[in-house]
Structure formats: C-alpha cells, structure tokens
Backbone as CSV, one residue per row, in Angstrom:
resi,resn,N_x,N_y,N_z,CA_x,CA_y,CA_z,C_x,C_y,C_z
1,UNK,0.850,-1.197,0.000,0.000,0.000,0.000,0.883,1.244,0.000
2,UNK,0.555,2.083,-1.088,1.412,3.401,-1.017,0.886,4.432,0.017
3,UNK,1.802,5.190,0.327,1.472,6.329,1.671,1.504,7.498,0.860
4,UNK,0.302,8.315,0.999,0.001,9.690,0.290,1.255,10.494,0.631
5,UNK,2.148,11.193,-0.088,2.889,11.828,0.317,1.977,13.360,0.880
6,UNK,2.959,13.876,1.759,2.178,15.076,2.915,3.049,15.679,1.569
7,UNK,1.937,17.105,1.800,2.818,18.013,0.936,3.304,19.171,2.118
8,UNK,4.204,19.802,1.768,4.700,20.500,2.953,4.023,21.926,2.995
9,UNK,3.622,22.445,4.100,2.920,23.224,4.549,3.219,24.357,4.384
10,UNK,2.506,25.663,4.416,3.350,26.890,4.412,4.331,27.654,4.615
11,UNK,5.373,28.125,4.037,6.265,28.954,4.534,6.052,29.863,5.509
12,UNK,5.917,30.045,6.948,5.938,31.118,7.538,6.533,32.356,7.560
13,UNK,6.481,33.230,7.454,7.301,34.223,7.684,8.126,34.470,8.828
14,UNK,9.101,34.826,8.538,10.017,35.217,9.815,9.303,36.625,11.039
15,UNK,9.349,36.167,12.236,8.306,36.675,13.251,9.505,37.741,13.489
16,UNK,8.941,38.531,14.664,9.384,40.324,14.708,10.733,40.174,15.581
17,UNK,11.128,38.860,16.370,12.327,38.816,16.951,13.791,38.214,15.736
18,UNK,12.952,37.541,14.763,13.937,37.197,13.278,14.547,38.489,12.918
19,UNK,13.065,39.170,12.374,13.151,40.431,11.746,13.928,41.730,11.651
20,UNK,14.077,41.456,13.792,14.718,42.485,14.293,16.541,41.959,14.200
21,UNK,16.423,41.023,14.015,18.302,40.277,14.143,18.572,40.902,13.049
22,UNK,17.530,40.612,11.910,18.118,40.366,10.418,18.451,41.991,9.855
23,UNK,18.191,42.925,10.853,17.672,44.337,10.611,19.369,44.507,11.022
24,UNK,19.529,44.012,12.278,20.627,44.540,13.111,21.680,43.663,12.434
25,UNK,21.794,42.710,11.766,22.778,42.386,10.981,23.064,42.796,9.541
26,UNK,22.250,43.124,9.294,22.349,44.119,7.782,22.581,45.586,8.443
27,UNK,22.593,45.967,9.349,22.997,46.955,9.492,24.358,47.396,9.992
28,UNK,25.232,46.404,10.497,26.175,45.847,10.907,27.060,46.375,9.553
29,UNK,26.434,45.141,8.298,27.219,44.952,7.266,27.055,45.964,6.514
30,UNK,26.070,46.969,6.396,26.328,47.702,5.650,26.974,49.451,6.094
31,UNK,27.097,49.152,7.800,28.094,50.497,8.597,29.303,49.869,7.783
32,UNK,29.958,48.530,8.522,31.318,48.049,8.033,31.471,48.174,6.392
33,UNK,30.951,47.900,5.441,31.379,48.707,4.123,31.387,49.719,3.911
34,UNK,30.853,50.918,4.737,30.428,52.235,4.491,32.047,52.842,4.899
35,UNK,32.407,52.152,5.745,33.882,52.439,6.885,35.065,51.780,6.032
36,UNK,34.604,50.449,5.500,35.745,49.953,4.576,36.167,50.949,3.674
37,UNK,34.963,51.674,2.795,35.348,52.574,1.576,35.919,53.511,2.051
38,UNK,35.071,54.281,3.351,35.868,55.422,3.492,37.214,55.683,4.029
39,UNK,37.637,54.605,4.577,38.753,55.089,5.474,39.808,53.577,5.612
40,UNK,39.438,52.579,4.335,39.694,51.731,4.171,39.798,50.257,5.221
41,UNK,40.331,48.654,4.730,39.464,47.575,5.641,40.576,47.980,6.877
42,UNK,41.534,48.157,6.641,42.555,47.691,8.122,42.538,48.799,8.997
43,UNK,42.328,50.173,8.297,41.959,51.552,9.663,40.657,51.171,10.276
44,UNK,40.127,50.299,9.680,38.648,50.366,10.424,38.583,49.167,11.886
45,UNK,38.067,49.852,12.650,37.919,48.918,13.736,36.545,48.310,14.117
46,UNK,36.333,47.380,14.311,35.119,46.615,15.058,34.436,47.772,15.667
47,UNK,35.472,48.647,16.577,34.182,49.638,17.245,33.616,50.523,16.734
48,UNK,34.640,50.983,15.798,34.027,51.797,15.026,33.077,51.266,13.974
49,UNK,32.540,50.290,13.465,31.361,49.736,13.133,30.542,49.332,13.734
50,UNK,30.846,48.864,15.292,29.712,48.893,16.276,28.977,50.055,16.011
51,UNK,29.820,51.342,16.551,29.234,52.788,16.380,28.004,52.989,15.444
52,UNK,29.114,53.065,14.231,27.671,54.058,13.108,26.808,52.603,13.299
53,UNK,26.677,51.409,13.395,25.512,50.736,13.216,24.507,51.157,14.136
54,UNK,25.348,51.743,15.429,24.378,52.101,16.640,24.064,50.614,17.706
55,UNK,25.239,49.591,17.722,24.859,49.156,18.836,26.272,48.907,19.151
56,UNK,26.143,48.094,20.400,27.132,47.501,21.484,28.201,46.982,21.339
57,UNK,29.019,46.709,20.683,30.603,46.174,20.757,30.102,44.663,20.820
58,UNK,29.508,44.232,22.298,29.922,42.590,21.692,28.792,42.086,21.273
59,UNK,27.745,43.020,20.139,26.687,42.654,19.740,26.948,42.527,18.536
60,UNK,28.083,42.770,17.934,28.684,42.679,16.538,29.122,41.487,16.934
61,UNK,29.610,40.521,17.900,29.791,39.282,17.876,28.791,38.046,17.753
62,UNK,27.672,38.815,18.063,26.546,37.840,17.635,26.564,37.515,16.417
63,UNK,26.898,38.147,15.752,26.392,38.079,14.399,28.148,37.941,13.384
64,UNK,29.126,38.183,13.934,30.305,37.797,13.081,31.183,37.687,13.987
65,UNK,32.033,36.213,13.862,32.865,36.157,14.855,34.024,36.703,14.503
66,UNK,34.652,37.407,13.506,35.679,37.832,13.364,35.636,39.244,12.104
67,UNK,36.242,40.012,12.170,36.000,41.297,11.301,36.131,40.458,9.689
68,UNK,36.985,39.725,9.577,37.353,39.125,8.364,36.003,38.096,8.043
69,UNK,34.923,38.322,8.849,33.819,37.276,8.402,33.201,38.640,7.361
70,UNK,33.152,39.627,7.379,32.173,40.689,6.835,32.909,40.613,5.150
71,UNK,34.512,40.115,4.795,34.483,40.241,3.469,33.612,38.845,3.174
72,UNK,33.782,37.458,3.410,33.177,36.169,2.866,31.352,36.815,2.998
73,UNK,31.086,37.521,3.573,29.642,38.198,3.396,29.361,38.669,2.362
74,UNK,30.197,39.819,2.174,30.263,40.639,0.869,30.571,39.472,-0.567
75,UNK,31.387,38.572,-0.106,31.563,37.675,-1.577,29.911,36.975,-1.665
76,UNK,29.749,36.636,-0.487,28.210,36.221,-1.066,27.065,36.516,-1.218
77,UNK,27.293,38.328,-1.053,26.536,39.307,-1.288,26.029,39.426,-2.762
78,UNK,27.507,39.496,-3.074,28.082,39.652,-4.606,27.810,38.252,-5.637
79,UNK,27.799,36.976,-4.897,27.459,35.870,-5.523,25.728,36.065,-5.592
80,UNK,24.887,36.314,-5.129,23.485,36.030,-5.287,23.013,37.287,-6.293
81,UNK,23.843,38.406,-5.969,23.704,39.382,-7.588,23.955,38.801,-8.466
82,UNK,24.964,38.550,-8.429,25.493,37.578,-10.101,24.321,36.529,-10.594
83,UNK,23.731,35.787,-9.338,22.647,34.819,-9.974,21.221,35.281,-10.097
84,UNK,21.046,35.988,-9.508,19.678,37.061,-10.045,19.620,37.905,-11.062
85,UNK,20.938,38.198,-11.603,20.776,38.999,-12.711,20.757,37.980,-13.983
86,UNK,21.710,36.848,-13.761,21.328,36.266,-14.807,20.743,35.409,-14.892
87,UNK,19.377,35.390,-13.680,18.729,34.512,-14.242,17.091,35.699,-14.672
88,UNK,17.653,36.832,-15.076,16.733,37.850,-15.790,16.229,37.203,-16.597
89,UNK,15.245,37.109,-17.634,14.762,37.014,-18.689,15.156,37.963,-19.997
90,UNK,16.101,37.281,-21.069,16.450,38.054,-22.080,15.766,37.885,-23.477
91,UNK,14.406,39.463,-23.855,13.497,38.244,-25.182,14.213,38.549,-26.205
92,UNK,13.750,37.493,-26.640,14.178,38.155,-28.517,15.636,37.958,-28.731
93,UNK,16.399,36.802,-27.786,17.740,36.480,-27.928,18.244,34.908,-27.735
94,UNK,18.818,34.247,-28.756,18.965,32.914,-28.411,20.371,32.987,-27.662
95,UNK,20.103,32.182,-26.591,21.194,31.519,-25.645,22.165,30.753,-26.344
96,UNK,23.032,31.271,-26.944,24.266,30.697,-27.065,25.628,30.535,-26.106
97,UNK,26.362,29.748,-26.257,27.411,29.967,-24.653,28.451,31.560,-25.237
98,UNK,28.216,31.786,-26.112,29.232,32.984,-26.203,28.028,33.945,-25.626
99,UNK,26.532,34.253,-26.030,25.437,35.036,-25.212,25.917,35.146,-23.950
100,UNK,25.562,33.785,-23.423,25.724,33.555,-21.966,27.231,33.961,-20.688
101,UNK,27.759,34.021,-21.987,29.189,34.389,-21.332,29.271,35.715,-21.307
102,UNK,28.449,36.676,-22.466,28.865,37.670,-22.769,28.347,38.664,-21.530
103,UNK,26.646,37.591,-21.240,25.638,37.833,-19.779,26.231,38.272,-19.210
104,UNK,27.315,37.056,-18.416,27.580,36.875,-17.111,29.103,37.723,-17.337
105,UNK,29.954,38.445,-18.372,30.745,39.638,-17.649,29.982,40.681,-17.668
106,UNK,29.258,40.590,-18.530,28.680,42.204,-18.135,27.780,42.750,-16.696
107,UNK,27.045,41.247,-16.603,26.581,41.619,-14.724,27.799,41.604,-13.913
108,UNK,28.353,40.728,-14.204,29.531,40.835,-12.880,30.360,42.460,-13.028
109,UNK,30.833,43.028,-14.662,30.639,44.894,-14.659,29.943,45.883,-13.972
110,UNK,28.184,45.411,-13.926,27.451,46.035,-13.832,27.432,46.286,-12.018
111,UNK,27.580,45.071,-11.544,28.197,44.703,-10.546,29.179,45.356,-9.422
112,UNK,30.222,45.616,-10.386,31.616,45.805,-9.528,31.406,47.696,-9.818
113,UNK,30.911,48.412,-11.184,30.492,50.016,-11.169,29.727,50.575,-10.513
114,UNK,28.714,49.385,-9.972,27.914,50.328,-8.865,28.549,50.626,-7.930
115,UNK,29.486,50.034,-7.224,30.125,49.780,-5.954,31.475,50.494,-6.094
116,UNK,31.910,51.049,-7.079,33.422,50.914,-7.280,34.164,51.255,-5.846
117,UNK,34.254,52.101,-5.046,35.252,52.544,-4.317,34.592,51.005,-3.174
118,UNK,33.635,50.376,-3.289,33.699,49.407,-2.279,34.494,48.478,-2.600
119,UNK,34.130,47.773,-4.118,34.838,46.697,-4.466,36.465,47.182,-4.441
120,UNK,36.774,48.091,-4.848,38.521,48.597,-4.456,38.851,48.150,-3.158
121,UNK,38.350,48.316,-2.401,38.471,48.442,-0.588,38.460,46.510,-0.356
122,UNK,37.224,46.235,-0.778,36.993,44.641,-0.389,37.564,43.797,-1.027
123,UNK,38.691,44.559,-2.277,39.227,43.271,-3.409,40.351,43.449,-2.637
124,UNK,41.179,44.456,-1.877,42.161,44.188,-0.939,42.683,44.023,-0.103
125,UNK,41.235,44.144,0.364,41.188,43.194,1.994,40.625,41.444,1.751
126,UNK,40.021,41.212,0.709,40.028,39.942,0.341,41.465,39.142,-0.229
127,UNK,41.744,39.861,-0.706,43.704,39.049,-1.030,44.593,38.663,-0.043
128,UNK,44.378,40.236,0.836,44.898,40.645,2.365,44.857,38.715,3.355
129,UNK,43.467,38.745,2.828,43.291,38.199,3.986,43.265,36.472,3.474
130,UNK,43.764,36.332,2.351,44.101,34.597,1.874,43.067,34.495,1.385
131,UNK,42.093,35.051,1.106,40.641,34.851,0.807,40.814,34.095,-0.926
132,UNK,41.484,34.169,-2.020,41.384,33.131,-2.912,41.509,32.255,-3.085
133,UNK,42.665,31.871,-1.757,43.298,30.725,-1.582,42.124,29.745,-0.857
134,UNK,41.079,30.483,-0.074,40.388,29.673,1.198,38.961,29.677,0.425
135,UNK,38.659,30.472,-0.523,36.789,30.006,-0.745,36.928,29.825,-2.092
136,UNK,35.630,28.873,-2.455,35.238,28.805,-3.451,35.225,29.905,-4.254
137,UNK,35.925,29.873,-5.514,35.500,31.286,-6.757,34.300,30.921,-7.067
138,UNK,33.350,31.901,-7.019,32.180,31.688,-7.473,32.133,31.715,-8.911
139,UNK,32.994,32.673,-9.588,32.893,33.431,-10.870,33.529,31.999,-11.626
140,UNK,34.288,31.257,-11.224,34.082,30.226,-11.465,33.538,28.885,-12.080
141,UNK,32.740,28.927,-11.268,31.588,28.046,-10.603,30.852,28.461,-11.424
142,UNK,30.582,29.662,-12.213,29.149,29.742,-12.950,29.827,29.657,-14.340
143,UNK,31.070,30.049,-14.639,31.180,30.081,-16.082,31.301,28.428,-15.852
144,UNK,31.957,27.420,-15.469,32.015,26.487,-15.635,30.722,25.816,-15.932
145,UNK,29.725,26.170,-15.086,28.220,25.597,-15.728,28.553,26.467,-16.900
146,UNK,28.472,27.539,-17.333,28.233,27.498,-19.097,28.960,26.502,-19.893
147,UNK,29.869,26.288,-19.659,30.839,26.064,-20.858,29.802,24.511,-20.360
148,UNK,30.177,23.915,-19.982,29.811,22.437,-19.911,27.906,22.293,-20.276
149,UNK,26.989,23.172,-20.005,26.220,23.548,-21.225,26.574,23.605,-22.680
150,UNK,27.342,23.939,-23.062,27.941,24.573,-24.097,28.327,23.193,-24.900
151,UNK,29.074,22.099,-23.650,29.598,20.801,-24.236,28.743,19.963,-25.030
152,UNK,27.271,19.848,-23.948,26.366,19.172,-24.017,25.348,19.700,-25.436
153,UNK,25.769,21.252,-26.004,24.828,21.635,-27.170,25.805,21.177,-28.320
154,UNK,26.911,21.128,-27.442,27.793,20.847,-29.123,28.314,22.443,-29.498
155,UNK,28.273,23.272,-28.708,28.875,24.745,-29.203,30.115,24.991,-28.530
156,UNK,30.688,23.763,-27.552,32.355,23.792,-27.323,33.041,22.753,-27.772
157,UNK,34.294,23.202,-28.426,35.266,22.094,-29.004,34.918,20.840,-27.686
158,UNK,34.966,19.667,-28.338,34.831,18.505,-27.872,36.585,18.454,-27.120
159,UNK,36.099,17.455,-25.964,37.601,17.538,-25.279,37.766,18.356,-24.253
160,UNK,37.133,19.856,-24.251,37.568,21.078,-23.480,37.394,20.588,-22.006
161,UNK,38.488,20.997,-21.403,37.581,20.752,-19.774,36.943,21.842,-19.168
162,UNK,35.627,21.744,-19.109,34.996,22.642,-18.774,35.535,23.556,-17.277
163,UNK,35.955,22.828,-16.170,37.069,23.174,-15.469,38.203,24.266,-15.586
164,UNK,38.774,23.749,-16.441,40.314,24.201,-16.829,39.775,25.541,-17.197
165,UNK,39.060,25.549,-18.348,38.282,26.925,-19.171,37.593,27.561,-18.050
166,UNK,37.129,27.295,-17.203,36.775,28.434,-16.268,37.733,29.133,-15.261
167,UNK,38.230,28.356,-14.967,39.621,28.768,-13.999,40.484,29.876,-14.561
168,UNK,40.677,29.995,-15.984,41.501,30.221,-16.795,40.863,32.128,-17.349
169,UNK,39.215,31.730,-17.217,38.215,33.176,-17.362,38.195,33.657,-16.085
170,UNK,38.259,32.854,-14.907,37.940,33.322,-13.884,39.673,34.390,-13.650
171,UNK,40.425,33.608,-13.667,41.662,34.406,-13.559,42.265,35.662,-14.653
172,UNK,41.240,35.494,-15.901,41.374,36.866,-16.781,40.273,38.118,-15.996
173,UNK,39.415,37.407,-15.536,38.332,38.245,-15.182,38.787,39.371,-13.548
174,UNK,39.436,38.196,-12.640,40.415,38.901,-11.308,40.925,40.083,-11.963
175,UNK,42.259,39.238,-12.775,43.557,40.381,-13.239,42.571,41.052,-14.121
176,UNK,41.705,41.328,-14.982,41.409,42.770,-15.533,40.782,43.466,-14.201
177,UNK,39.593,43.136,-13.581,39.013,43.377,-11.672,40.419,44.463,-11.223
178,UNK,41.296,43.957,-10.985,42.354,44.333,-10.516,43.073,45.618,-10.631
179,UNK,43.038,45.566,-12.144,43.816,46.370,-12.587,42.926,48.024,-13.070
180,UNK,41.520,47.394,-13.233,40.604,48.616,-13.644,40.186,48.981,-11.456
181,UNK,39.849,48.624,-11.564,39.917,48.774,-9.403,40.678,49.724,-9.099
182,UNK,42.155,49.761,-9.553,43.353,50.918,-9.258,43.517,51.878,-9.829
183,UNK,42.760,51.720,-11.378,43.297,53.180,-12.236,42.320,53.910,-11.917
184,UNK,42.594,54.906,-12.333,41.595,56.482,-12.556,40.474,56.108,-12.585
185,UNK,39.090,56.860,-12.353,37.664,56.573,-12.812,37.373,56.569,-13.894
186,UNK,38.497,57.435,-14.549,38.540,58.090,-16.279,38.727,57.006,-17.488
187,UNK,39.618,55.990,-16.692,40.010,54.962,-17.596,38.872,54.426,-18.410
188,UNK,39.460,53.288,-18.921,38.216,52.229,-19.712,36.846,51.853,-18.689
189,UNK,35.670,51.566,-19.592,35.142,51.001,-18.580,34.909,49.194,-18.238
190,UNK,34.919,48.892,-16.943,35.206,47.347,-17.154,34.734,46.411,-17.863
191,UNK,32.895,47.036,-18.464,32.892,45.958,-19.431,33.564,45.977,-20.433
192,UNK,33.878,47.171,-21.345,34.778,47.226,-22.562,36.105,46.673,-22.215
193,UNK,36.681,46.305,-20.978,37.988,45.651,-20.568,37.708,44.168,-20.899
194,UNK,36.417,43.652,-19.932,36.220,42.149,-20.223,35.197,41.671,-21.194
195,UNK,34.640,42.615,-22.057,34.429,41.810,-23.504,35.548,41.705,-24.165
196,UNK,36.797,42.774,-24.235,37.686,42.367,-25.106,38.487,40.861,-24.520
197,UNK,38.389,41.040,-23.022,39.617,39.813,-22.718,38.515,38.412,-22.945
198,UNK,36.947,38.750,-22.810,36.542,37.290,-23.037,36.639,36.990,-25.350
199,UNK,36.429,38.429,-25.685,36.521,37.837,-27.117,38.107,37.214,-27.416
200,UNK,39.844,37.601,-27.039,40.294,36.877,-26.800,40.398,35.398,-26.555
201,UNK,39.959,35.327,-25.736,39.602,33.806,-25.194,38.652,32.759,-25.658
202,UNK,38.110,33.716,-26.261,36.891,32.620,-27.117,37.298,32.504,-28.754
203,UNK,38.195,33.521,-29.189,38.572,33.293,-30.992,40.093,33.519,-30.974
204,UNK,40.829,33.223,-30.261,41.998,33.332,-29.733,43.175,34.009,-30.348
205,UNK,44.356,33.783,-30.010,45.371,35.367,-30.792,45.739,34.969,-32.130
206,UNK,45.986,33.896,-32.217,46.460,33.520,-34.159,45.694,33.543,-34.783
207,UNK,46.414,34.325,-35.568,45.704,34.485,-36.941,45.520,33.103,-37.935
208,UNK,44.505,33.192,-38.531,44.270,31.681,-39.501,45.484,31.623,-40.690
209,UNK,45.824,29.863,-40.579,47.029,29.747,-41.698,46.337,29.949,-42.626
C-alpha cells in the first residue's frame, strides 16, 4: 500500500524577533562597508562599526565572529547578484554559450560600477586576507556551468575541460578586476575591458594559416 505523500505546509514568515536580528545584521554589514570605503578595511575597527551601526561592541559578535567574516559576506553578497541577474529574462535572444558568457561579464561589470570605491576596498582586503586561496570562486563556478552547457549543445570544441576553461576566465576576469579597481575613474570602462579579454579567449590570438 502506497502512503500519500504530505505536501509541505506553508512557509511562515520570519516573526518580529527574526526580523529584528536580520535588521541589526544588515545593518552591521552595511556600517562596516560604508567604513571599509571610506577610510579603508585595516583603519577600520570593530568599534568603530559597532558605532555608526548604533549598537554595542559585543553585539557585533553575535552576528560575526571575526571582522574578516564581513568580506566572505560581501563575496556572497556579490554571488546572489550575479545569480539574479542572470537569471533575468532576455526576449528576442537565443542563448548561445558565447550570449551567456557575454551575460555573465557584463553583470559581474554592472556589478563591480555600482560599488566601485567598495569593491577597491573589499578586493584588498580579500587578497589581504588569503581569501582566494580559502573560498570557493564563485565566478568560477558559474562560467564552468556554461561552458559544460555549451559541451552538451555541441557549441564547445569537444575535449575542453569545462574546469580548466573556467579557472583560466575566472583568472582573466580577477587580473582585468584588478587592474581597472586601481586606475583612474577616467580609464576604460570594465565591461569594454572584459568583452575584449573574453573575445580573446573565445577566438583566440592567431591568426588563420
């Protein structure tokens, strides 16, 4: 005899003592970036982000046990933008993996210009602090789902490791990050940096015999 499966019941909403944490921890994180930009990550102190958040010193420990927890925040601040933007709806355009690639630098651009003097501040306190060495690259992680899409349509050379090829974008995508992060505001802007370094990479430097 089969057993009716239960279907699972409503989502509740988070009640006014959730509400109030989730208030006081976003507010936490967004004094400590406000302090990162201005006065950069290592002048800034715990108390002084206690402060402008407006609470208590060891009430910032509730919520992060170490100052270096607020950049792995910000990376996964920055990871759930990246997946909400592209999972936008684009009409009137077929998904090809060069589309899809072309997507996902231009949000991760769109991304890093809103923020600029933050992402400057948090890309060097993230190096600072071993942070490539210790988390997952996200940027990664998503081109690698394209390309291996890409395998499965038949629109990447057979063979490629979908792996290798992301590691390889992910590390063009840092070093241009990097280098547009430090110059002038005046300079290029980053998407015109990483469409050229992804068209590179996708039709590569030799010329045809």
């Amino acid at each position: 005899m089969m057993m009716e499966r239960l279907s699972p019941g409503p989502v509740r909403p988070p009640g006014r003592r959730e509400r109030n944490k989730q208030k006081v921890r976003q507010r936490l994180y967004t004094s400590a970036l406000a302090l990162f930009t201005e006065n950069g990550y290592d002048q800034t102190s715990i108390d002084e982000i206690a402060e402008l958040a407006d609470v208590a010193r060891g009430t910032f420990f509730n919520y992060f046990q170490r100052k270096e927890d607020l950049i792995s925040e910000w990376g996964h601040e920055r990871r759930a933008k990246l997946r909400e933007r592209l999972a936008e709806p684009v009409p009137e355009v077929r998904e090809t993996t060069e589309v899809r690639l072309r997507r996902c630098v231009a949000a991760l651009a769109e991304i890093n210009e809103e923020e600029r003097g933050t992402t400057s501040a948090m890309l060097m306190a993230w190096v600072r602090a071993g942070r490539p060495l210790l988390e997952e690259p996200y940027a990664s992680e998503i081109f690698a789902e394209v390309i291996e899409a890409g395998l499965a349509h038949g629109e990447v050379s057979p063979g490629v490791s979908a792996q290798q090829v992301s590691n390889v974008m992910r590390d063009a995508y840092l070093g241009t990050l990097y280098r547009w992060a430090q110059a002038d505001e005046g300079g290029p802007a980053l998407q015109a940096e990483l469409d050229s370094v992804l068209g590179i990479l996708l039709h590569g430097i030799l010329a045809p015999a």
